[in-house]
BANU-389260 format. One record per residue: z, x, y negated of N, C-alpha, C in turn; residue in three letters. Coordinates in pm, whole numbers, plus 50000, padded with zeros to 5 digits. Layout:
<torses>
ZXYZXYZXYALA/...
</torses>
This chain:
<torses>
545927920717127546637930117041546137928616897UNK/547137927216815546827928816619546707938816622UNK/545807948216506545627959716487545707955516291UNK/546777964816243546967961916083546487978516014UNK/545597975015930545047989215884546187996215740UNK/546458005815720547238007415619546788019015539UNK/546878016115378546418029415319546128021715165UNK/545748032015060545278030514937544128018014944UNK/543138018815029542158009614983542717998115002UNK/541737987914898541967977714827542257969015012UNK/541027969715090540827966615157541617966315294UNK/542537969015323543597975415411544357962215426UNK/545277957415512545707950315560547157954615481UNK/548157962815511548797965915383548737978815296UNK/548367970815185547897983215101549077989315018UNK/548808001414958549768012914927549398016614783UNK/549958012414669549508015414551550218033014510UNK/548888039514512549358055414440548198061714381UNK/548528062714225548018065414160547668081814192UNK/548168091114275548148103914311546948105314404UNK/546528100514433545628101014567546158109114711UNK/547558107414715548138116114833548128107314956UNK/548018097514967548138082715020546228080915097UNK/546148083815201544818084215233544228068115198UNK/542708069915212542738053915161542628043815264UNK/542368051515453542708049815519543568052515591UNK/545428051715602546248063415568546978060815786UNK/546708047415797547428050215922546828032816007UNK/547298027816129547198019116179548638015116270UNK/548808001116235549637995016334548987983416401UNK/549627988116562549137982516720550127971216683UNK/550087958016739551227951116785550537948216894UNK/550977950016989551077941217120551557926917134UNK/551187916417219551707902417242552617907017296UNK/553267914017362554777917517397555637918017282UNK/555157919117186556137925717051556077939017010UNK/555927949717100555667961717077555187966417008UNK/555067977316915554367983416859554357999016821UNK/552768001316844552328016016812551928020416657UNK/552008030816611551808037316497550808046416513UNK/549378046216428548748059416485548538064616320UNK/548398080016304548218087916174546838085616200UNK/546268084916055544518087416008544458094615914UNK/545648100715854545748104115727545288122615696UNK/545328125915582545438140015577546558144115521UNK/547318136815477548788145315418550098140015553UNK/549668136615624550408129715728551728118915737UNK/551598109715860552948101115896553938107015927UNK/555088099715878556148107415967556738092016052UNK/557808099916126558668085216213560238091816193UNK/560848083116110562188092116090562538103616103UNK/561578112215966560988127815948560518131316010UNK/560298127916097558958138116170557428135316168UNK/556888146116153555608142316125555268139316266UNK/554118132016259553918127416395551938132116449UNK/551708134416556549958140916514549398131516501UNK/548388135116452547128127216442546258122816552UNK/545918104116536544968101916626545748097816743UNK/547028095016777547908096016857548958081016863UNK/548868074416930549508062416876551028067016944UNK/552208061816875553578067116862553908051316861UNK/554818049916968555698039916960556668038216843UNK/556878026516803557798023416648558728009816701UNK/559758010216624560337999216632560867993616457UNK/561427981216411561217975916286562447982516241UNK/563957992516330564497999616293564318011216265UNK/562598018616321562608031716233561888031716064UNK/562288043616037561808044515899560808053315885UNK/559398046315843558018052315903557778053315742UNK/557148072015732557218074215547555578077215591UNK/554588075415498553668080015489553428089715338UNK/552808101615409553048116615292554488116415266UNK/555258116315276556598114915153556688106015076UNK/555378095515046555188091214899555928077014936UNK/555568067015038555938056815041556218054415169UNK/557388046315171557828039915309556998026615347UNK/557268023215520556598012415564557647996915507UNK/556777988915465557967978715379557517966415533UNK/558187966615626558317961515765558347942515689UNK/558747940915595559017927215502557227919115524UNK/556207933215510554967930015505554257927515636UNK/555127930615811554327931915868554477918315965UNK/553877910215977553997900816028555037899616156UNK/555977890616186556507891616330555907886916435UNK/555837890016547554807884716653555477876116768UNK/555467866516764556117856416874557577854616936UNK/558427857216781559527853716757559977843416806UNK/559117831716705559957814316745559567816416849UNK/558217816516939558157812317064558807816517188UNK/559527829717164560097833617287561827824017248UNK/562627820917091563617816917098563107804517146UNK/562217791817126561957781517209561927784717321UNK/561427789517381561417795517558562967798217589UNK/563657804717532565577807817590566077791717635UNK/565607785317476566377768817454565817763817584UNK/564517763917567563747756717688564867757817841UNK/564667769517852565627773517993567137769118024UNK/567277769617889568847765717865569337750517933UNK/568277744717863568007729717879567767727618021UNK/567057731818114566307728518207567377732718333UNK/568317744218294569437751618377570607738718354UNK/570787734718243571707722218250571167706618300UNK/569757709118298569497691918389569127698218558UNK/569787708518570569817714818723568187716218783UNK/567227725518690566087728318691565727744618723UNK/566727747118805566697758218876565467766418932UNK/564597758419017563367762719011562577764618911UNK/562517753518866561727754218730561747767218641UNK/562987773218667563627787518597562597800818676UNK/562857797618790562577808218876561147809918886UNK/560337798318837558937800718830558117808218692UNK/559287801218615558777808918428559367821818484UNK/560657828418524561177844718535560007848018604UNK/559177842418707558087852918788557147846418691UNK/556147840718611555757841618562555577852618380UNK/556807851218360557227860618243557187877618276UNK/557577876218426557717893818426556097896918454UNK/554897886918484553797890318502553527894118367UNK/553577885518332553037884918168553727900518158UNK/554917905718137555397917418078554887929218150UNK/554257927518245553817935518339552327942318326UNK/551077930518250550127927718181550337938218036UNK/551387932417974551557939717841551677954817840UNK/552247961117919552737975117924551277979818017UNK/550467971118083549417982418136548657981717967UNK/548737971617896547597970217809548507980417711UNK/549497986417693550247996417611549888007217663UNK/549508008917781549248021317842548248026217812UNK/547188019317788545648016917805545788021917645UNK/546508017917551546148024117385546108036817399UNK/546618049817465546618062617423547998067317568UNK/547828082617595548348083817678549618086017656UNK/550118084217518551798089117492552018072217467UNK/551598064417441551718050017354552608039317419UNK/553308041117514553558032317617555758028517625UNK/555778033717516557298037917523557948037217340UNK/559378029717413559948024017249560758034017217UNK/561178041417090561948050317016563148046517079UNK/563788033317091565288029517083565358029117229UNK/564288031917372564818031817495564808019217552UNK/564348010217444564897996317513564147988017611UNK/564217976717724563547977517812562457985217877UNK/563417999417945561888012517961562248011218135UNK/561208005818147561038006518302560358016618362UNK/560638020418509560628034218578558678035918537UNK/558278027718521556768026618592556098035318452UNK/557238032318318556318041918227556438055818203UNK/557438059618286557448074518311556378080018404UNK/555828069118486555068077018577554848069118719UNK/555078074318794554888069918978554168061118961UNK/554388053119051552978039319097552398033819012UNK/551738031218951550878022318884550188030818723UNK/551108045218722551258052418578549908063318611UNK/549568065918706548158070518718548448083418712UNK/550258088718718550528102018722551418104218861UNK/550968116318927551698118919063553018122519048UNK/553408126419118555278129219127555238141419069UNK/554548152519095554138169019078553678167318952UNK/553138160818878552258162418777552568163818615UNK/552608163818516552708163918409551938165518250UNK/551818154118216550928156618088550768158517937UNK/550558168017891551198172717777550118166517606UNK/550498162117528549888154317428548688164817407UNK/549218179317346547738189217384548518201117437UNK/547638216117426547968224217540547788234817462UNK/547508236817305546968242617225547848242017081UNK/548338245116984549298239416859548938251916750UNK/547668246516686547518255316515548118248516471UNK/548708261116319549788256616254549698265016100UNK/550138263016003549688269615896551028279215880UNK/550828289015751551738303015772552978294715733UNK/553548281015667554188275315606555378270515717UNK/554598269315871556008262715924555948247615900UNK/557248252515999558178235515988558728227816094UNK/558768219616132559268210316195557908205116301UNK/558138201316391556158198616470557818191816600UNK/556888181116661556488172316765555748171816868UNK/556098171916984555488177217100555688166017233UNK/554878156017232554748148917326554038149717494UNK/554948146717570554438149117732554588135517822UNK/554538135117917554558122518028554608130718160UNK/555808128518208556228134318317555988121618444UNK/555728125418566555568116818670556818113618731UNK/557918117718733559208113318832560438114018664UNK/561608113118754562668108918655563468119218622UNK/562518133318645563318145418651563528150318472UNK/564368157518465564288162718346563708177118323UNK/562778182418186561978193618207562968205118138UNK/562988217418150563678228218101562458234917993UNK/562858232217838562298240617779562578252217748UNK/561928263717694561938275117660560988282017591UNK/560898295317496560118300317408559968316917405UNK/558978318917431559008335317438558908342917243UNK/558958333217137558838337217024560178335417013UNK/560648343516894561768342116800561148334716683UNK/560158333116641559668317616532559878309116578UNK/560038303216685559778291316795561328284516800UNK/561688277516742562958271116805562698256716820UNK/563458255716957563478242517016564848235917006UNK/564228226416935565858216616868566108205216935UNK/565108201217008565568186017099564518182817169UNK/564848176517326564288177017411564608164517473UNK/564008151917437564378136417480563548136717607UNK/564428137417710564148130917819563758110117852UNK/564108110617774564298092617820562928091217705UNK/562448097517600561538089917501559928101717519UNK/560748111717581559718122117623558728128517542UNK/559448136417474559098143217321560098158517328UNK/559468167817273560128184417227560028182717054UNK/561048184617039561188184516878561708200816865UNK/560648209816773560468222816771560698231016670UNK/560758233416614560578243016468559938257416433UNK/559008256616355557828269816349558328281416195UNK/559148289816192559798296916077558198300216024UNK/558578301815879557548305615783557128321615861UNK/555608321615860555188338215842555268341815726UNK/555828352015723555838360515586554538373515568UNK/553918373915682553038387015703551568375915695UNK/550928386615615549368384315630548368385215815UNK/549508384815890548418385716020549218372916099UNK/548008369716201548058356516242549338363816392UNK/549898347116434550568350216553550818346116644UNK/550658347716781550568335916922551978335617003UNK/552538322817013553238322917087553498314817154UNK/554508313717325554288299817388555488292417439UNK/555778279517436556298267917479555998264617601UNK/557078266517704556898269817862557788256617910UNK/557148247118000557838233818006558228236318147UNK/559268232918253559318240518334560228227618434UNK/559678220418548559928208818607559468208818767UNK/560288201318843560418201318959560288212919061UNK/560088219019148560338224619220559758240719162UNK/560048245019076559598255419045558168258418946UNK/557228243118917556518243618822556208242618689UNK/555808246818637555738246318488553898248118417UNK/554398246518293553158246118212553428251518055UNK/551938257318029552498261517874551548256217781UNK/552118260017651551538253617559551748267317472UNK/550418264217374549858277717331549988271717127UNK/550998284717108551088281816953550378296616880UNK/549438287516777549158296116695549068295316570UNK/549598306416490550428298116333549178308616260UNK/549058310116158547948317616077549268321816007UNK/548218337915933549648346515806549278339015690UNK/549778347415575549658346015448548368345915413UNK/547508340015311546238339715296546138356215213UNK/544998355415280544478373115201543258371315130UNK/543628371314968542868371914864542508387314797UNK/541218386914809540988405814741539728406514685UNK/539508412614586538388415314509537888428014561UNK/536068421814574535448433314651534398442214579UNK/534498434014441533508440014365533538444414242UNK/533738450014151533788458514079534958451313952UNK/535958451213877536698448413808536498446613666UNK/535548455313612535088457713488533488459313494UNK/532728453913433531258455813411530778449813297UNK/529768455813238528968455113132527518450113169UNK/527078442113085525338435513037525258436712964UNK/523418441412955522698441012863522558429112804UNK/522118432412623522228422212507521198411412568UNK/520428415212660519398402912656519338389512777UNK/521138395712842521458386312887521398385813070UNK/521988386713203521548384313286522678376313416UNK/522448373313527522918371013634524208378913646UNK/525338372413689526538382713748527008371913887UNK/527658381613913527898383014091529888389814109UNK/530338379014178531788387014185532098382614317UNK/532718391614470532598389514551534438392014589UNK/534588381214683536028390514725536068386114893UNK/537038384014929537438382615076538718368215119UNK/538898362815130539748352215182539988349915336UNK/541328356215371541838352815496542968342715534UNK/542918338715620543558329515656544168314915523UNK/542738307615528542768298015409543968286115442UNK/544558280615372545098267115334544508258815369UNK/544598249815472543588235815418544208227815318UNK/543158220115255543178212815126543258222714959UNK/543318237715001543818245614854542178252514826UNK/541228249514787540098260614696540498265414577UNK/539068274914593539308288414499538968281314364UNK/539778287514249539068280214094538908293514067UNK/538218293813950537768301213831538288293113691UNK/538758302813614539098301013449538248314813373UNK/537918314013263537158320713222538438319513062UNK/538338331113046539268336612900538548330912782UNK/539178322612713539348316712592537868303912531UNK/537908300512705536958290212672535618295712621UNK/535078310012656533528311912602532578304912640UNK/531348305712554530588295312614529328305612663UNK/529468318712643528318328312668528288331412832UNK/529248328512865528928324613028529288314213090UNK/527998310313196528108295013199527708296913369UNK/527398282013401526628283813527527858285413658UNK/529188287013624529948291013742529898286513885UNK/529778297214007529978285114131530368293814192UNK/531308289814273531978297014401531798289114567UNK/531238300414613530918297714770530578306914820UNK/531408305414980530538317815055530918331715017UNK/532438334414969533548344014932532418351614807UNK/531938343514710531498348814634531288338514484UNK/531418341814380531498339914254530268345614153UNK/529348328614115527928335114055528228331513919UNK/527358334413821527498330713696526488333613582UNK/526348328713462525108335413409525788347113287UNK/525188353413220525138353713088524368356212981UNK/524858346312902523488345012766523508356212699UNK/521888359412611521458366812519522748371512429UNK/523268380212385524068385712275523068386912128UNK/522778377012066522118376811934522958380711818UNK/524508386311870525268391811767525278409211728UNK/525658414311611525568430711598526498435111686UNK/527488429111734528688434111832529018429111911UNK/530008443812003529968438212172531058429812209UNK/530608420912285531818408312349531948408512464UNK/533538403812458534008405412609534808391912612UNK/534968387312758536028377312784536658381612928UNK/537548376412975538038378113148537478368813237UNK/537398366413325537168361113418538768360713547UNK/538658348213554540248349313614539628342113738UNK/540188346013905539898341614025540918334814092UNK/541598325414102542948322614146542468312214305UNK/543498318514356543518311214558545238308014544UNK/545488296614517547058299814595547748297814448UNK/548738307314511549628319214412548848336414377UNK/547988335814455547098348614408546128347314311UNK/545728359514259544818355714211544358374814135UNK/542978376914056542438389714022542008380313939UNK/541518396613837540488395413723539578405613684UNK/538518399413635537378403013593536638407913465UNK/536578418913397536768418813256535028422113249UNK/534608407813175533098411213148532678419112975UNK/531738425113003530978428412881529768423812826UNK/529328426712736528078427612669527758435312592UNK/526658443012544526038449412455525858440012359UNK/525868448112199525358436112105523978437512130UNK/523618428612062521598424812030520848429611911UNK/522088434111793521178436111680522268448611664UNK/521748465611611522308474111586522198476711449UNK/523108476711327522838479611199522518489511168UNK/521718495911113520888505911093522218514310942UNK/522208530510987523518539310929523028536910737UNK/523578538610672523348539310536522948554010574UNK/522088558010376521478573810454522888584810359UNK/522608593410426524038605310369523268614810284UNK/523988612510093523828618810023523708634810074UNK/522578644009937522508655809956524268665209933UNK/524838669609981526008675609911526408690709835UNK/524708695709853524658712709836524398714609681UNK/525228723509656525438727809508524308734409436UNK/523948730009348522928736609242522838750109257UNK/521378749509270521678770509298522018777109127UNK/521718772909091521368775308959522538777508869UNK/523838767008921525058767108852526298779908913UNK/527108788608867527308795808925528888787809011UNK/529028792009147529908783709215531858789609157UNK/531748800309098533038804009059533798799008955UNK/532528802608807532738796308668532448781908644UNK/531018776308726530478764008694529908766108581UNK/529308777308534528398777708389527028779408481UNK/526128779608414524608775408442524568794508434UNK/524148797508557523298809508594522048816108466UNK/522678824808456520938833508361520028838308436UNK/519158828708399517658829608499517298846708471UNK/516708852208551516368865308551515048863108618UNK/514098869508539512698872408587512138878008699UNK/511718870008815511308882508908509938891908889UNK/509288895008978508748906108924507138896708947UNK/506878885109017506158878709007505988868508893UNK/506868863308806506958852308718506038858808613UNK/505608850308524504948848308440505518856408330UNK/506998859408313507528869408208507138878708209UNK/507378882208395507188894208364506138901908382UNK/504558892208373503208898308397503158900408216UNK/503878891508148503458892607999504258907307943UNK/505398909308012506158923607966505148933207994UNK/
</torses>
């Protein structure tokens, strides 16, 4: 079996030029089998699809050079790049026969057909052997009984095996893929005890549930199940659980003040049901440089702030954004230097001047003054 690595790095068998980094740099792998066959497996974090559908991870998915395999959205598989695998030699092999059926080489025929179906027989255990869904072509084409199951498929008549048994899902929805391997040629009855849950297609012959998960609109998480339901009355479920809206909230105080000489701050909130790939930022109002130090971890927000060596008090915001959410923080400071008041003139009127006329008072002698010891 070829194994072709695909993704951003340089190093990849075919590589994927994106300047975005959405494109993992190990983004996926293609199986070819000496049969011709081939599997697709996701490695990625923004995910494969196989003619829209995303497909899971870790999971090799049968492909053929007629589907259209997108990785992220960003770029398609350019099939121009992937080598063909034993093309000429099987059209030499037809001619060969052709030839050998017209010089009346009849046996000769009948020994390559039992030799060839060994060989094809070889190939599909070694397809089997890649992964337990891996064994089966999109287009149906030569699908013999044996890869559904019974003799040689390592699955009983009663039995049934489901890709997983478990399905997290983010509050966003969508479209999801649901692979099984049934043991006989029966067909399974799906069904859903959610109203989020719709089941849009149910390929018996390629053996896949194609599903759909409606957006949560509510901040609380929600379980619901996919009931597969085959042969004589048995069934099996599969357990969906989608997360709500993320819950962003500030737990610690909105407005606060420091002293001029500068110290530690602390802003705490709560985050439920996170995004993968989305963290928390911080922006700080108008680019100050008097607080520095920022770090967020651990549903909490540290930071410093410097000395205030100015006469007056400063403030900036502090902005917390998750998402589309987001709070704020309105910091203070005390100044560092207080200007000392100018002093306030005397304003009291001359005793001396009289307050009605404004003429100067006639001093009158009291009985202690010096006049009047001389009278």
């Amino acid at each position: 079996m070829k194994t072709y690595s695909i993704g951003r790095d340089p190093e990849c068998d075919i590589v994927i030029n994106d300047a975005t980094d959405v494109i993992s740099r190990r983004h996926a792998i293609l199986n070819i089998a000496p049969s011709g066959k081939m599997t697709i497996v996701d490695q990625s974090t923004n995910g494969t699809y196989v003619n829209g559908i995303r497909i899971s991870s870790n999971v090799p998915v049968p492909v053929t050079r007629k589907d259209t395999v997108s990785f992220a959205h960003v770029a398609k598989m350019d099939w121009g790049q992937v080598p063909s695998s034993g093309g000429s030699g099987k059209t030499f092999f037809v001619i060969l026969l052709i030839l050998l059926l017209g010089a009346g080489g009849g046996y000769y025929f009948m020994t390559q057909s039992e030799s060839k179906s060994k060989s094809e027989s070889a190939d599909k255990s070694e397809s089997l052997a890649v992964g337990s869904f891996g064994g089966v072509d999109r287009d149906g084409a030569d699908r013999e009984d044996d890869d559904r199951g019974g003799a040689g498929s390592g699955i009983s008549d009663d039995e049934i095996i489901l890709e997983k048994t478990t399905i997290d899902c983010s509050a966003k929805g969508g479209d999801q893929l649901l692979n099984y391997k049934l043991g006989t040629d029966e067909t399974v009855e799906v069904t859903t005890d959610s109203e989020w849950i719709t089941i849009k297609e149910v390929n018996h012959v390629h053996q896949f549930i194609k599903y759909s998960i409606s957006t949560n609109e509510s901040d609380t998480c929600r379980t619901g199940k996919i009931v597969l339901a085959y042969g004589d009355g048995q069934s099996v479920e599969v357990t969906v659980n989608q997360l709500g809206q993320p819950v962003f909230r500030l737990t610690s105080d909105s407005d606060v003040t420091y002293r001029a000489g500068g110290e530690a701050g602390t802003i705490t909130f709560v985050l439920n049901n996170a995004i993968e790939g989305v963290d928390v930022k911080v922006e700080v109002s108008k680019s100050v440089t008097w607080i520095t130090n920022i770090k967020v971890e651990n549903g909490m927000v540290t930071y410093n702030v410097a000395p205030n060596h100015s006469s007056s008090t400063r403030q900036a915001n502090i902005v917390v954004r998750y998402g589309d959410a987001s709070f704020r923080v309105t910091v203070r400071q005390k100044p560092g230097k207080v200007t000392p008041k100018p002093p306030v003139e005397d304003d009291k009127t001359d005793d001396k001047t009289d307050e009605n006329t404004g003429e100067k008072k006639e001093e009158v002698p009291s009985a202690y003054s010096s006049a009047a010891v001389g009278a």
